[in-house]
C-alpha positions in Angstrom: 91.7 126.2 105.1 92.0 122.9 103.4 95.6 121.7 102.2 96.0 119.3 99.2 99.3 117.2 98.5 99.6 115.1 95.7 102.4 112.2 95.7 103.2 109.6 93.4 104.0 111.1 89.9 106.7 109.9 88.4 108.6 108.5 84.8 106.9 105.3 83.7 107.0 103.7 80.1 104.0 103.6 78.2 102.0 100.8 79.2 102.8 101.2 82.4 100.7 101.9 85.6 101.1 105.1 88.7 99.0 105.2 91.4 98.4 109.2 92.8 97.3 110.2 96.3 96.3 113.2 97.3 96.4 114.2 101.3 94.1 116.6 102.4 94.0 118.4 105.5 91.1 119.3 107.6 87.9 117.3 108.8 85.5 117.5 106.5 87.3 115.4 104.0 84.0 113.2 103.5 81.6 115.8 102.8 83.1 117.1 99.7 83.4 115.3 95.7 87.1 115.5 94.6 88.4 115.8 91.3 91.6 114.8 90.0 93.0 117.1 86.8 95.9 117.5 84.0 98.0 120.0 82.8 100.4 120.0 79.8 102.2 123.5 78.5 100.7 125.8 76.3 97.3 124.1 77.1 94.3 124.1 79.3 94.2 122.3 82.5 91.8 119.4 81.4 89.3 117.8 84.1 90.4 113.7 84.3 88.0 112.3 86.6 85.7 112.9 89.7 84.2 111.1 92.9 81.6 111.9 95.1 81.7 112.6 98.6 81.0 108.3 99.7 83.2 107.1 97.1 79.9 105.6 95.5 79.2 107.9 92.4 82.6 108.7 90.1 83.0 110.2 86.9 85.7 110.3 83.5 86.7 112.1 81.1 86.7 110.0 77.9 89.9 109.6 77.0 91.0 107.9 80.3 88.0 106.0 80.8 88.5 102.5 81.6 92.4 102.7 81.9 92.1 105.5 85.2 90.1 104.8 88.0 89.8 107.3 90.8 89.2 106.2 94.6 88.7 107.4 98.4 89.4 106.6 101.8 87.8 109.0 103.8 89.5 107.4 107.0 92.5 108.7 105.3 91.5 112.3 103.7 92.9 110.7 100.8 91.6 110.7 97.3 93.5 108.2 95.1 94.1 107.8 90.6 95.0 104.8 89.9 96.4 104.7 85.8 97.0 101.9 84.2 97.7 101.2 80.2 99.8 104.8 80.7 100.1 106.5 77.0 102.6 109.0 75.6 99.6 111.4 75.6 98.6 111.4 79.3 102.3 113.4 79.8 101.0 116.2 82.5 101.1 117.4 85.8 98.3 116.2 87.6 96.6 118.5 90.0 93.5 117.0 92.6 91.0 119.3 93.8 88.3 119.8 96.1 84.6 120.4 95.1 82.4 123.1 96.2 79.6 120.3 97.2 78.9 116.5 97.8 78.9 115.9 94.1 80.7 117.7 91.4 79.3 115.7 87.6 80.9 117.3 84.2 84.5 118.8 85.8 83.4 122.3 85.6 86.7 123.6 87.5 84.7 126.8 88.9 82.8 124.0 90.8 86.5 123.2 92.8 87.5 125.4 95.8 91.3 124.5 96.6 94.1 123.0 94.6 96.9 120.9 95.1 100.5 122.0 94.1 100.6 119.1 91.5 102.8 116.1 90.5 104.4 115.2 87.8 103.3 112.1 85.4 105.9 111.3 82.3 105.0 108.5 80.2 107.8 107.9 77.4 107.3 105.2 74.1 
């Protein structure tokens, strides 16, 4: 069973930048997409973006697109998020995942099989 751990949340200012990782266990890292997602309370868990199983296909919400951009090392079973230009609004745990295929387009979540415990992101004005 595949293990995800995500590191690198933390307080920033807004403006700022955070890069996430997320470790995954197991060796078949490479032939899965992976998904990175947000959480805030009281709301939905809200898909961020996505990358296919080569790193060569990735895909954004809009309201991070062009400040986040996700990234993978399959040498590494690692998945990264880098954010830059950090806003006030983007306040969340962030949770990665693992999809159900090589390629997961539109962050349907019942398209992700296992889940990372998440990290928290705090971006203050």
């Amino acid at each position: 069973q595949v293990q995800l751990v995500e590191s690198g949340g933390g307080l920033v200012q807004a403006g700022g930048s955070l890069r996430l990782a997320c470790a995954a266990s197991g060796r078949t890292f490479s032939d899965y997409a992976m998904g990175w997602f947000r959480q805030t309370p009281g709301k939905e868990r809200e898909f961020v973006a996505d990358i296919n199983w080569n790193g060569g296909v990735t895909y954004y919400a809009g309201s991070v697109k062009g400040r986040f951009t996700i990234t993978r090392d399959n040498a590494k079973n690692t998945v990264y998020l880098q954010m830059n230009s950090l806003k006030p609004e983007d306040t969340a745990v962030y949770y990665c995942a693992r999809g159900r295929s090589r390629w997961n387009p539109g962050g349907v979540q019942s398209t992700y099989d296992a889940w990372g415990q998440g990290t928290q992101v705090t971006v203050s004005s």
